[in-house]
MIZARO-710242 format. One record per residue (C-alpha): residue number from 1; residue in one letter; z negated, x, y. Coordinates in steps of 0.1 Angstrom, whole numbers, plus 5000, padded with zeros to 4 digits. Layout:
BEGIN
{NUM; "A"; {Z; X; Y}}
...
//
This chain:
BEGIN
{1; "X"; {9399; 6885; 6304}}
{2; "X"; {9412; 6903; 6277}}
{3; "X"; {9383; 6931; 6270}}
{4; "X"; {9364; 6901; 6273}}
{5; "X"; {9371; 6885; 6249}}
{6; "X"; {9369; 6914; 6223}}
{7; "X"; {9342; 6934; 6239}}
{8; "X"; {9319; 6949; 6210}}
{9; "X"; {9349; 6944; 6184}}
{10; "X"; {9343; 6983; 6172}}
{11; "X"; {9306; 6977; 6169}}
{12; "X"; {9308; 6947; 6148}}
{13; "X"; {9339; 6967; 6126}}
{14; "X"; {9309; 6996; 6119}}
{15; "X"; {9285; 6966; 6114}}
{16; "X"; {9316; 6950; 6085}}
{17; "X"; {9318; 6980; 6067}}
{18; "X"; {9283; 6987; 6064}}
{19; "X"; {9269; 6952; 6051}}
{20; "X"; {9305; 6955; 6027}}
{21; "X"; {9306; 6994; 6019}}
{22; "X"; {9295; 6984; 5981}}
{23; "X"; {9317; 6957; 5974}}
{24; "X"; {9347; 6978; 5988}}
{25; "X"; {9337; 7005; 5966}}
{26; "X"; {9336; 6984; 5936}}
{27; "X"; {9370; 6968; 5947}}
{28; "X"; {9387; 7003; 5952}}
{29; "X"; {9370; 7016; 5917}}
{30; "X"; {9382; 6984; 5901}}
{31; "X"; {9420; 6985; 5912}}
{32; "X"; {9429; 7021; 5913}}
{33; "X"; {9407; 7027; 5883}}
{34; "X"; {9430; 7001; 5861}}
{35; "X"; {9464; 7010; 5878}}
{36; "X"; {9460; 7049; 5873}}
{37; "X"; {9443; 7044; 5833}}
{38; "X"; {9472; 7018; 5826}}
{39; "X"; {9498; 7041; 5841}}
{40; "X"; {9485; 7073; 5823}}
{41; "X"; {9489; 7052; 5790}}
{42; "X"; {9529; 7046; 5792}}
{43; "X"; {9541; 7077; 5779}}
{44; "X"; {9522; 7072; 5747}}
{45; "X"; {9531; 7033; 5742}}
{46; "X"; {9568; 7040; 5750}}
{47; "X"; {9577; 7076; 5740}}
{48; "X"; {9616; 7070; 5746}}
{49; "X"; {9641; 7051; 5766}}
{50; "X"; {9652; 7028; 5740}}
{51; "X"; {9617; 7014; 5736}}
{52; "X"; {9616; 7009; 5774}}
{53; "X"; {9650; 6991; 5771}}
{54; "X"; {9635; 6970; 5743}}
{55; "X"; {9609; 6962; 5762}}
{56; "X"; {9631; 6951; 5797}}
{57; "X"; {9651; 6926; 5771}}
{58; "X"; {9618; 6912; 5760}}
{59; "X"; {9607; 6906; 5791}}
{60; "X"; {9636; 6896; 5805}}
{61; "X"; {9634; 6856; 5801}}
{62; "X"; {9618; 6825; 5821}}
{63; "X"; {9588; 6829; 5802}}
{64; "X"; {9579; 6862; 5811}}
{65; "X"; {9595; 6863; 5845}}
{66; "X"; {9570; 6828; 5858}}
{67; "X"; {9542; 6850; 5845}}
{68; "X"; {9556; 6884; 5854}}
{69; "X"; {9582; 6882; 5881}}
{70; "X"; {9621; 6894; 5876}}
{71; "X"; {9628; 6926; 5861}}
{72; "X"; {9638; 6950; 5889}}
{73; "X"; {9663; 6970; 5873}}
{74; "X"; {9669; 6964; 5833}}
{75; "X"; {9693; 6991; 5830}}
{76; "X"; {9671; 7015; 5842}}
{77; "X"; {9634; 7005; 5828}}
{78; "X"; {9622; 7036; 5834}}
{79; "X"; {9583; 7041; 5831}}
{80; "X"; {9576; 7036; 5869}}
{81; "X"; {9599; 7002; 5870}}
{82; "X"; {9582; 6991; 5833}}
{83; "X"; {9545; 6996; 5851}}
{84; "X"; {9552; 6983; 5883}}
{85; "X"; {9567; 6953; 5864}}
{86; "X"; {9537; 6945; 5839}}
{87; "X"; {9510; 6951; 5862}}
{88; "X"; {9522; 6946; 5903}}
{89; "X"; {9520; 6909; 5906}}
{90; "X"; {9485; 6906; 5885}}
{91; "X"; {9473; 6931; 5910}}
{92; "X"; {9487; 6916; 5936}}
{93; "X"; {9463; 6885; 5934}}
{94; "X"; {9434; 6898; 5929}}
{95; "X"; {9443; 6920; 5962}}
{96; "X"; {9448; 6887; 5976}}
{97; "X"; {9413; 6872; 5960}}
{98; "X"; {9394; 6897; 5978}}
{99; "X"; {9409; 6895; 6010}}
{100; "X"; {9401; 6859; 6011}}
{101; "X"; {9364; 6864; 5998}}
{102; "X"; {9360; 6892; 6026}}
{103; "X"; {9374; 6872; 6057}}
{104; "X"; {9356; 6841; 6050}}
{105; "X"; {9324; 6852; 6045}}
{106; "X"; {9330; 6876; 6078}}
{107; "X"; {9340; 6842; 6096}}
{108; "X"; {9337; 6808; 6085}}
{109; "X"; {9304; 6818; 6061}}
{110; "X"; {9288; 6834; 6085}}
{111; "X"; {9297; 6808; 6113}}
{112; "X"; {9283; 6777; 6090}}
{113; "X"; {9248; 6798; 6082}}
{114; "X"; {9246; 6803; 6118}}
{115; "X"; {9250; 6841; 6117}}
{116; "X"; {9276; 6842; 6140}}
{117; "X"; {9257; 6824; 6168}}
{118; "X"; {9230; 6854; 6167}}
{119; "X"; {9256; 6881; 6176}}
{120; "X"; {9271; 6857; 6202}}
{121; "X"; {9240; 6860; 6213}}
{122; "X"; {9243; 6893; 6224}}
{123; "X"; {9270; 6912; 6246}}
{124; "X"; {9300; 6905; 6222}}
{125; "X"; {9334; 6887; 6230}}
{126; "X"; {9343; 6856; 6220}}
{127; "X"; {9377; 6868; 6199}}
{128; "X"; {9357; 6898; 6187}}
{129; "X"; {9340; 6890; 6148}}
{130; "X"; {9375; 6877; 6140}}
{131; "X"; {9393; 6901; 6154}}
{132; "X"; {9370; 6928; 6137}}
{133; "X"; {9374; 6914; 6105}}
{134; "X"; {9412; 6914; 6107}}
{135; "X"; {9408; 6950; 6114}}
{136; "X"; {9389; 6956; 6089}}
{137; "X"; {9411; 6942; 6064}}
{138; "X"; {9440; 6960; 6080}}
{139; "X"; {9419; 6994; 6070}}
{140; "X"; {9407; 6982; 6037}}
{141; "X"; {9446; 6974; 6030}}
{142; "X"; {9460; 7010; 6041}}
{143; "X"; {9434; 7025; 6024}}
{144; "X"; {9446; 7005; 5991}}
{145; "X"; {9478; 7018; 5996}}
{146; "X"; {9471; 7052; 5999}}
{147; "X"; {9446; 7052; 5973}}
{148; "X"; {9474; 7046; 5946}}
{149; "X"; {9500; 7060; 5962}}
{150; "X"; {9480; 7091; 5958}}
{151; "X"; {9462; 7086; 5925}}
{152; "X"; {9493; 7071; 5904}}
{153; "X"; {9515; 7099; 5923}}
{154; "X"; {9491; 7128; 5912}}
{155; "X"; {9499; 7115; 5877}}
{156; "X"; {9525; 7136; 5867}}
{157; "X"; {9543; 7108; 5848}}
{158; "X"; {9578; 7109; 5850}}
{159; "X"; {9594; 7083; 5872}}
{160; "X"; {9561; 7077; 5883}}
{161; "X"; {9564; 7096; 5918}}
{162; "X"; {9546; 7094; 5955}}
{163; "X"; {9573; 7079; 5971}}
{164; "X"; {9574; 7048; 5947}}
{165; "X"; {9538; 7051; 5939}}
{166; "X"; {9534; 7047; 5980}}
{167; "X"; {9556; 7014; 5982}}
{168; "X"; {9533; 7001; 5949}}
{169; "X"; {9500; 7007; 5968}}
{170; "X"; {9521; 6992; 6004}}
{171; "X"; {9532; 6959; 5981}}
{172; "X"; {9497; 6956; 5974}}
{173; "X"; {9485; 6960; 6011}}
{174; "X"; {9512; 6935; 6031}}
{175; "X"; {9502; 6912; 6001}}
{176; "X"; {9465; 6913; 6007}}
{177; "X"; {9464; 6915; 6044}}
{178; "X"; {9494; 6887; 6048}}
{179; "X"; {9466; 6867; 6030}}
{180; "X"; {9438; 6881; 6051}}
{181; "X"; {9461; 6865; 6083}}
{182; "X"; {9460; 6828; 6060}}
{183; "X"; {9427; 6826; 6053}}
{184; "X"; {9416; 6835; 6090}}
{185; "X"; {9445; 6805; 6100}}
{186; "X"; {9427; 6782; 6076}}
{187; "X"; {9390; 6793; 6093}}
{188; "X"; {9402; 6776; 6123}}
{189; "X"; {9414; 6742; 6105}}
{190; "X"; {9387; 6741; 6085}}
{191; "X"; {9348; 6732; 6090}}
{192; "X"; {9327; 6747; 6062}}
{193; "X"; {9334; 6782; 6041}}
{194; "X"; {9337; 6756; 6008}}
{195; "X"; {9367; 6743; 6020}}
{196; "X"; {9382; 6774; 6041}}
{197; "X"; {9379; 6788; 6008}}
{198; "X"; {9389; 6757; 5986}}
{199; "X"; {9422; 6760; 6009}}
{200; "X"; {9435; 6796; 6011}}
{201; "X"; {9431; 6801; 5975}}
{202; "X"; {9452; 6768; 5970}}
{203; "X"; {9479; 6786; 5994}}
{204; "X"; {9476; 6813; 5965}}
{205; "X"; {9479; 6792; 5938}}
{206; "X"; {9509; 6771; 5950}}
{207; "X"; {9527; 6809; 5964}}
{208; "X"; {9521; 6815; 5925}}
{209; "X"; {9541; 6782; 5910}}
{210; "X"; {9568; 6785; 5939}}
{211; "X"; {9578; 6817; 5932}}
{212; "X"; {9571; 6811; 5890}}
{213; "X"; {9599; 6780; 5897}}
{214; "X"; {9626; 6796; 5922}}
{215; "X"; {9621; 6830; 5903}}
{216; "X"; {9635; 6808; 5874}}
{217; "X"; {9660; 6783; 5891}}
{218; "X"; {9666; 6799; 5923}}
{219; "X"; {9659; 6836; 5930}}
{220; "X"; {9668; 6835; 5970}}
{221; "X"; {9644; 6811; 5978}}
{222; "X"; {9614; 6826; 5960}}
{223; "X"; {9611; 6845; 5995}}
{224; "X"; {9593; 6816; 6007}}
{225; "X"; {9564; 6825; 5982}}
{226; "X"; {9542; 6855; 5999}}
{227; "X"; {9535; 6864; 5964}}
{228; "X"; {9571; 6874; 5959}}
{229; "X"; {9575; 6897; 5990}}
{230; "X"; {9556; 6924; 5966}}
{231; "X"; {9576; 6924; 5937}}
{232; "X"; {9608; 6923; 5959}}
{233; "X"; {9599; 6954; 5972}}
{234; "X"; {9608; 6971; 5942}}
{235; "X"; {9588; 7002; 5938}}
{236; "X"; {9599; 7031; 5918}}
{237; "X"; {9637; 7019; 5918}}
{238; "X"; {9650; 7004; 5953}}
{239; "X"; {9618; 7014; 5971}}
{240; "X"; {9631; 6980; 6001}}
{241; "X"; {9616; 6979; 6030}}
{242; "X"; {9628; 6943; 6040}}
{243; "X"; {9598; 6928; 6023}}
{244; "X"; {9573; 6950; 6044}}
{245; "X"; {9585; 6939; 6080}}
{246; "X"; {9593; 6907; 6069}}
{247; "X"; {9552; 6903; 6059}}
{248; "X"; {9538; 6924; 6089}}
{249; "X"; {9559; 6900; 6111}}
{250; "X"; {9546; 6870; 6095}}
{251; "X"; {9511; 6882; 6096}}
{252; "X"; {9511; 6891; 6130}}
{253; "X"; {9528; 6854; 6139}}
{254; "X"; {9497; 6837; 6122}}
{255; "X"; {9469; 6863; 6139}}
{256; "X"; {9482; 6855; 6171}}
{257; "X"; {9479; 6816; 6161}}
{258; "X"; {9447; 6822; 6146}}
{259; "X"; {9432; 6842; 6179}}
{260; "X"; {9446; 6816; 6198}}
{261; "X"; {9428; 6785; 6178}}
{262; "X"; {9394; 6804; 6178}}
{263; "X"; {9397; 6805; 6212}}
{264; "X"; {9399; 6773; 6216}}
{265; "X"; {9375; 6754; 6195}}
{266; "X"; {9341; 6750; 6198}}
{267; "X"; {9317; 6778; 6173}}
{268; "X"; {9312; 6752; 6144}}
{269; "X"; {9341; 6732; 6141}}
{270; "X"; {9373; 6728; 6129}}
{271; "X"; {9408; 6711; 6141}}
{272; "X"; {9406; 6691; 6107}}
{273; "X"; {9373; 6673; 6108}}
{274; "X"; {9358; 6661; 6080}}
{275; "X"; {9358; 6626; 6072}}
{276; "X"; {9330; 6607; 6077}}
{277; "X"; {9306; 6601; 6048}}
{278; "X"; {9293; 6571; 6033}}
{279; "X"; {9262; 6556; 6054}}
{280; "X"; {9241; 6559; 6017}}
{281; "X"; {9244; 6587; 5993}}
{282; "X"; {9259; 6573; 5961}}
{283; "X"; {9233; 6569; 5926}}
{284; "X"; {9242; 6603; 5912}}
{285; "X"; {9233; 6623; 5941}}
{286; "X"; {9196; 6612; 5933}}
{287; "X"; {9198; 6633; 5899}}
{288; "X"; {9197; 6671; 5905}}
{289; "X"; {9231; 6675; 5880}}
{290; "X"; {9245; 6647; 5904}}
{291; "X"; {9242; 6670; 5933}}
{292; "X"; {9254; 6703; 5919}}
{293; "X"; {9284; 6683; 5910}}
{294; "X"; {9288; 6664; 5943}}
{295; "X"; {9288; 6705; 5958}}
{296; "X"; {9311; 6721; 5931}}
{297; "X"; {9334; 6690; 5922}}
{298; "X"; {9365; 6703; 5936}}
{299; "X"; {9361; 6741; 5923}}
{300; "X"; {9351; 6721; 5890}}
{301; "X"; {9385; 6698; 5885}}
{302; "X"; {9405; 6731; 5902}}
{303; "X"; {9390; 6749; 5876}}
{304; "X"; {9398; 6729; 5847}}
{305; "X"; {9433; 6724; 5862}}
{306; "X"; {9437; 6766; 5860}}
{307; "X"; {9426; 6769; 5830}}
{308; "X"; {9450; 6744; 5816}}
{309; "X"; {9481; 6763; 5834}}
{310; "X"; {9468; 6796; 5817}}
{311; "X"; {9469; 6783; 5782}}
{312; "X"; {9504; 6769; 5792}}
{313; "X"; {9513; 6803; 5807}}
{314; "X"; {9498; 6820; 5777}}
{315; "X"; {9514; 6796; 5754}}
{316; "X"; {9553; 6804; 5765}}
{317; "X"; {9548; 6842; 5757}}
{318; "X"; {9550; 6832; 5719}}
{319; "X"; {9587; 6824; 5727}}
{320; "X"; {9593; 6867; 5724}}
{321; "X"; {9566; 6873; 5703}}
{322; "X"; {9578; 6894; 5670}}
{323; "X"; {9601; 6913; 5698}}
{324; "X"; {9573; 6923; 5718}}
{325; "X"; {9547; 6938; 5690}}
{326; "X"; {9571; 6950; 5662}}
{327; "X"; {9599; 6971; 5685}}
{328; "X"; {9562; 6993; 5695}}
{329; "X"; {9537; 7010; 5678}}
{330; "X"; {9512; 7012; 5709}}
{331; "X"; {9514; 6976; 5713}}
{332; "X"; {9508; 6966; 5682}}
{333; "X"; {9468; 6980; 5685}}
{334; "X"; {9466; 6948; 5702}}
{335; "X"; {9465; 6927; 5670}}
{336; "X"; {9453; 6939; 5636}}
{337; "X"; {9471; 6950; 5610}}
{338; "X"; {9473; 6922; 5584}}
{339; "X"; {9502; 6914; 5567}}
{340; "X"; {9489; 6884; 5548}}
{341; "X"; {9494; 6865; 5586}}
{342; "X"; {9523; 6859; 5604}}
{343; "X"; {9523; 6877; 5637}}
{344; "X"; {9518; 6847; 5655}}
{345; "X"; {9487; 6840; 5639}}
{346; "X"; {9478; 6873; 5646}}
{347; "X"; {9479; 6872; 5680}}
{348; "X"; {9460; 6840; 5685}}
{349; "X"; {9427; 6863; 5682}}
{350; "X"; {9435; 6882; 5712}}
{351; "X"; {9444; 6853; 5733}}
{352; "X"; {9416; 6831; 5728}}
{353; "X"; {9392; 6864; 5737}}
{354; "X"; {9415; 6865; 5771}}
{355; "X"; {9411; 6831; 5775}}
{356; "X"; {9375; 6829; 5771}}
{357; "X"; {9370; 6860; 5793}}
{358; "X"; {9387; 6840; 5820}}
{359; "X"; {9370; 6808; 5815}}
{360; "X"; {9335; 6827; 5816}}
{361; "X"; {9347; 6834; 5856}}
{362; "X"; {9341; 6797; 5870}}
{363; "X"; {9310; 6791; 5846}}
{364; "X"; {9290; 6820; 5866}}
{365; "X"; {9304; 6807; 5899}}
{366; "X"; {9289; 6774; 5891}}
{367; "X"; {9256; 6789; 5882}}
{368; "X"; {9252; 6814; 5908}}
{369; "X"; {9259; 6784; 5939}}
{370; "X"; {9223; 6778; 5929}}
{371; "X"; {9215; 6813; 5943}}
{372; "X"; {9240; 6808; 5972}}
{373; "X"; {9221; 6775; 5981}}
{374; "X"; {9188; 6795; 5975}}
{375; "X"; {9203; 6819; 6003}}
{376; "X"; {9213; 6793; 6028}}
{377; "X"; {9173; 6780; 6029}}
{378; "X"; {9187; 6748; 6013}}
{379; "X"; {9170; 6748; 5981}}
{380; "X"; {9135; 6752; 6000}}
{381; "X"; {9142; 6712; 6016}}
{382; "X"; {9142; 6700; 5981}}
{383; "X"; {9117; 6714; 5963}}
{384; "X"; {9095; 6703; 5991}}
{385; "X"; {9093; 6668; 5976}}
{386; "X"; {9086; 6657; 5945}}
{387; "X"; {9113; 6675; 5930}}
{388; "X"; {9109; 6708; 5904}}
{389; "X"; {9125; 6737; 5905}}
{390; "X"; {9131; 6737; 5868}}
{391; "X"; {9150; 6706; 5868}}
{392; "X"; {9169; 6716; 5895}}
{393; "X"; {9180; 6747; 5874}}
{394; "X"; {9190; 6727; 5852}}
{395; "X"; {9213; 6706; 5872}}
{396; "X"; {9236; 6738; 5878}}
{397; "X"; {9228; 6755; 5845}}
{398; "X"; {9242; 6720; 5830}}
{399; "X"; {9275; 6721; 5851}}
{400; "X"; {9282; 6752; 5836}}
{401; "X"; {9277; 6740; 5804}}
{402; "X"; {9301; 6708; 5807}}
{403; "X"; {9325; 6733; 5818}}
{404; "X"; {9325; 6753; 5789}}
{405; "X"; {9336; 6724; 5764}}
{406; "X"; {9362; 6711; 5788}}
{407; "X"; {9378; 6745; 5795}}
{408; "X"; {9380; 6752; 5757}}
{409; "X"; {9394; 6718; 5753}}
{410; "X"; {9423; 6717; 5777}}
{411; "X"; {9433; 6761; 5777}}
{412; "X"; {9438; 6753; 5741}}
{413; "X"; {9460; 6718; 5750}}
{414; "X"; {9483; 6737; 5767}}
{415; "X"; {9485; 6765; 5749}}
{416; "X"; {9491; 6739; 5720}}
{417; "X"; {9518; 6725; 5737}}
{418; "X"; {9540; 6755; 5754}}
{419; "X"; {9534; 6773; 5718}}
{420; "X"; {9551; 6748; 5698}}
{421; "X"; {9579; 6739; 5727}}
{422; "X"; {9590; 6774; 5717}}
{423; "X"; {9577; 6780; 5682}}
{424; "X"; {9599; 6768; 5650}}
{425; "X"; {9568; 6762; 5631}}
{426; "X"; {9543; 6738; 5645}}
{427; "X"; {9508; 6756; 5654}}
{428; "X"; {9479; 6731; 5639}}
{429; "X"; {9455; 6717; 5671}}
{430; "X"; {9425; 6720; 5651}}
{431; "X"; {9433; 6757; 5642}}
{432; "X"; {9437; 6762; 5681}}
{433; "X"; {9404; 6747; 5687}}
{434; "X"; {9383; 6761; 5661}}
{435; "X"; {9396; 6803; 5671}}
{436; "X"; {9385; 6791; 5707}}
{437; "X"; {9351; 6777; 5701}}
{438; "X"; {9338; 6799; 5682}}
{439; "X"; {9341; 6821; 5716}}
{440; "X"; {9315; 6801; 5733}}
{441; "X"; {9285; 6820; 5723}}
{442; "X"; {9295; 6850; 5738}}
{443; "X"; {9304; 6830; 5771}}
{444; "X"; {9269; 6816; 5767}}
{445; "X"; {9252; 6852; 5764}}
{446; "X"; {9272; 6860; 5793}}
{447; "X"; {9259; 6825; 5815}}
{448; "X"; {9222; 6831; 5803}}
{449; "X"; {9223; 6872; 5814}}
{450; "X"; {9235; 6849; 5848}}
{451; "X"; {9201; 6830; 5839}}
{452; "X"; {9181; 6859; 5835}}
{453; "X"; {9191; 6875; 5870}}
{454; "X"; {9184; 6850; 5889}}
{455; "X"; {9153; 6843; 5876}}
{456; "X"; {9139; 6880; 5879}}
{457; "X"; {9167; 6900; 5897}}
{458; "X"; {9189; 6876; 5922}}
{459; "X"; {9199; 6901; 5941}}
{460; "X"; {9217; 6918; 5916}}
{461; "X"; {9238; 6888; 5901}}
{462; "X"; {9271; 6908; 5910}}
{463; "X"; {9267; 6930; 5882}}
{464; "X"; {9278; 6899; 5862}}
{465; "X"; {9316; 6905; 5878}}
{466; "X"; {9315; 6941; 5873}}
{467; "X"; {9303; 6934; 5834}}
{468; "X"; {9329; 6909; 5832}}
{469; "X"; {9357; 6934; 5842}}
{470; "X"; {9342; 6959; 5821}}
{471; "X"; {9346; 6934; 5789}}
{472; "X"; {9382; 6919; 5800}}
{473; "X"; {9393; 6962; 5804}}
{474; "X"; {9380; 6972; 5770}}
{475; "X"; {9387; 6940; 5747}}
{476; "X"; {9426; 6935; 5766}}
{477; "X"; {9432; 6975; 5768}}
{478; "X"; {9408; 6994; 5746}}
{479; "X"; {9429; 6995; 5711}}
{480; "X"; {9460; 7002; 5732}}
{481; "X"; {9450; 7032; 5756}}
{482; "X"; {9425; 7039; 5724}}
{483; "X"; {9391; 7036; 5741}}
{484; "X"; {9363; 7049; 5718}}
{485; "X"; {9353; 7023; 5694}}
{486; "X"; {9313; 7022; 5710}}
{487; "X"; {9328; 7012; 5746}}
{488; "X"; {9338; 6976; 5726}}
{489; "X"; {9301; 6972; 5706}}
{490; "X"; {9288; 6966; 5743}}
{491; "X"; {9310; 6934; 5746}}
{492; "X"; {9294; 6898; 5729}}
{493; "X"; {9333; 6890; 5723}}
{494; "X"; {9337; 6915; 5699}}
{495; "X"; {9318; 6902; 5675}}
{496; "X"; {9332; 6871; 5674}}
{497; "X"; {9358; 6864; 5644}}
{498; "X"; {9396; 6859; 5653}}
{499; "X"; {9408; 6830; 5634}}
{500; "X"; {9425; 6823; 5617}}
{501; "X"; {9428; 6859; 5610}}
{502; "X"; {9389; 6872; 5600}}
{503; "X"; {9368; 6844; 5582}}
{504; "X"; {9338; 6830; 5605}}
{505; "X"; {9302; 6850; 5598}}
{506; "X"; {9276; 6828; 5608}}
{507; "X"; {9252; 6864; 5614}}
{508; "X"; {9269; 6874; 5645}}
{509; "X"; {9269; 6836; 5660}}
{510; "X"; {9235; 6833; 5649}}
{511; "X"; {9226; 6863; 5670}}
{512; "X"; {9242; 6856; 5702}}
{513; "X"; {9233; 6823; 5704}}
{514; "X"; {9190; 6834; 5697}}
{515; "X"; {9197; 6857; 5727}}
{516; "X"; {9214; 6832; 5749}}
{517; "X"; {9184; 6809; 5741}}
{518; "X"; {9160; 6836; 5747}}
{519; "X"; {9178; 6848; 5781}}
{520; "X"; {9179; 6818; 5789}}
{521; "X"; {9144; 6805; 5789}}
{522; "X"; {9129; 6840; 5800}}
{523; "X"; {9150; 6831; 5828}}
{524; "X"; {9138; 6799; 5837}}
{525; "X"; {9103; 6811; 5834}}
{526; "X"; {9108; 6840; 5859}}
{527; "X"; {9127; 6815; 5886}}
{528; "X"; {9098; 6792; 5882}}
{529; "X"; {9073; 6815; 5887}}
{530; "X"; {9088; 6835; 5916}}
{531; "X"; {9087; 6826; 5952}}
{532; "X"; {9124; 6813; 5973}}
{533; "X"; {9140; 6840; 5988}}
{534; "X"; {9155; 6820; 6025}}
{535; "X"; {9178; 6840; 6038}}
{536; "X"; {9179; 6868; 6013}}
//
């Protein structure tokens, strides 16, 4: 019964690595490539212990410790403790992100676009795609540790040795595979990929405010977070091993739950049904921006809701914020050089870039569902009737849009509001606004590149993530690990002002909204023109 069940599970693993070879490439290139560039840099930004110690005081308070997680060991910041500090728990979600992108799309995705039922079809096991996928994830996660426990190892930096560098890359791995074993739970309670997804990414987000909250007001029981088992591993100064067993035993605990479940339900379903629907579609739905809503409604108000707990989070570090530029010299690349402005003002610049790099995330997701419903063979049933393809463009093209203004608006309310909670001097709203949108051409040049591909080029609309990274590494990190100053010119968010720092040029706005326009409507044109690709 057994081999059974899982006959043909090596096959399929060959068959998971082959259809995801590039994306785990560009995953692997994308974390060990920041970790080890980032790591190199210390010895530079903090040439002595006293600047390290600085540092561990500065980041030694609820702010910084909801964002960051508790300092290890503040008497001994050395450069391993300082890095795996700053950058671990970061890291540790997007490990996390792209185990639940991987699993669901091996499982529930290709089970709802009826993938799944053509390999049944042939000799394979009824256990065996999930339990392939689990495996691969367990590779993908060793390989992540070893990966930086071998490249930040080779570093030479001091502190910064294999043995640590081996528990780093092995916090990152029991993080990313104990969420592999959640989202392959939630597979089995849920029915489509939307909300398999919708619901293991809310498990990460609420593992994120537990342990921000008992990290603050009650240390023990931030083990209850996932999140927290990385951190409390303590690389480069304890080196635990608690956390480790105490995630491979949990993981295990839900694999065997999840094995179990598949086994049990019928290929399709889920043990939480959906509810029923209404017995006629509601007014909206007739419109096309009415039905890209109706599909992207509860990434939309999720969305809006993260965006508002960044500019809170982002808000709070203001608390620190002469202590944490003017004690270092490396650090202080991050803001220019101005002493006509406070240093708060300063750094308001580099936030509202941060911010607008993240917000420019959920507008491509909300465009490129267009291509995902293009994919599926769904688009093909509506453009049947009397409907165009233009104007159904521009029913997710517009939902991006709306989502610009209300992500400027409410990153910038809570900024507002944690800033002057912890500020002496009251930061002006309007000033807020005003340094954020003046941001949104560059998002816009970003959504009509988006435009552009999947008008002419859909199949390569995941560039946009790897541009994206490229633009968040160089504008966050270039002036501090002194990147050459071309690498930035390649960026749109360079060239917008920082207020209220730099006075607004109207040249550079002027210029990036004409190409957005132009991008844009080359796009349309190309996606008009060109045939559906079903099933591409």
């Amino acid at each position: 019964m057994f081999k059974k069940n899982f006959y043909g599970t090596c096959r399929l693993i060959r068959f998971n690595f082959r259809k995801d070879r590039l994306h785990i490439i560009f995953w692997f290139i994308a974390l060990v490539g920041i970790a080890v560039s980032y790591a190199y840099s210390y010895p530079s930004m903090f040439s002595s212990e006293a600047e390290r110690l600085i540092m561990a005081q500065t980041l030694n308070n609820p702010a910084m410790t909801a964002m960051l997680g508790p300092v290890s060991d503040p008497n001994n910041y050395s450069y391993g403790v300082l890095f795996s500090h700053e950058m671990l728990l970061f890291t540790a979600v997007a490990v996390a992100i792209m185990n639940i992108l991987f699993v669901a799309r091996h499982t529930r995705m290709d089970e709802e676009e009826g993938r799944l039922e053509m390999i049944r079809s042939f000799p394979v096991g009824r256990l065996s795609s999930l339990a392939s996928t689990l495996i691969e994830m367990l590779i993908i996660n060793i390989l992540i540790t070893l990966l930086h426990g071998i490249a930040l190892g080779s570093l030479g930096v001091e502190s910064i040795n294999f043995r640590g560098s081996f528990f780093y890359g092995a916090a990152l791995g029991i993080v990313g595979f104990t969420f592999a074993s959640i989202t392959s739970f939630c597979v089995q309670l849920m029915e489509n990929n939307r909300h398999t997804t919708g619901m293991a990414f809310g498990i990460l987000g609420f593992s994120f405010l537990l342990r921000a909250i008992t990290d603050i007001n009650a240390p023990k029981l931030s083990w209850l977070s996932p999140l927290s088992w990385s951190y409390k591993i303590e690389p480069y100064a304890h080196n635990k091993f608690l956390p480790i067993l105490i995630s491979i035993v949990f993981s295990l605990l839900l694999i065997s739950l999840s094995l179990y479940l598949n086994s049990l339900r019928d290929l399709g379903k889920g043990f939480i049904p959906q509810k029923k629907g209404r017995a006629y579609a509601s007014k909206t739905l007739v419109s096309p921006l009415g039905l890209a809503f109706r599909l992207q409604r509860t990434g939309f108000f999720t969305w809006i809701i993260v965006m508002f707990i960044f500019g809170l989070t982002f808000g709070s570090v203001f608390v620190d914020i002469d202590a944490f530029f003017k004690e270092n010299d490396v650090l202080a690349r991050l803001i220019p050089q101005d002493s006509e402005y406070k240093l708060t003002d300063q750094f308001i610049g580099l936030l509202m870039s941060i911010v607008s790099i993240m917000a420019t995330i959920p507008v491509l997701m909300f465009l490129l569902k267009l291509w995902q419903e293009e994919k599926s063979g769904r688009i093909e049933a509506l453009v049947s009737k009397s409907l165009s393809k233009q104007k159904l463009f521009f029913g997710f093209f517009s939902i991006s849009i709306i989502f610009i203004a209300i992500a400027s608006f409410v990153s910038v309310l809570g900024l507002y509001l944690s800033a002057n909670a912890v500020l002496p001097d009251s930061l002006e709203f309007g000033m807020l606004l005003k340094a954020n949108l003046v941001f949104i051409p560059s998002i816009t040049l970003i959504l009509s590149f988006g435009v552009f591909l999947i008008g002419y080029l859909p199949k390569l609309t995941g560039v946009l993530w790897g541009y994206l990274g490229y633009c968040f590494f160089v504008i966050f990190l270039g002036d501090m690990i002194q990147l050459p100053g071309w690498m930035k010119k390649f960026t749109p968010f360079d060239y917008i002002p920082k207020i209220p720092v730099e006075e607004i040029k109207a040249m550079p706005l002027v210029i990036l909204s004409i190409l957005s326009i132009g991008f844009t409507i080359l796009g349309i044109l190309c996606y008009r023109n060109r045939n559906l690709q079903q099933n591409a």
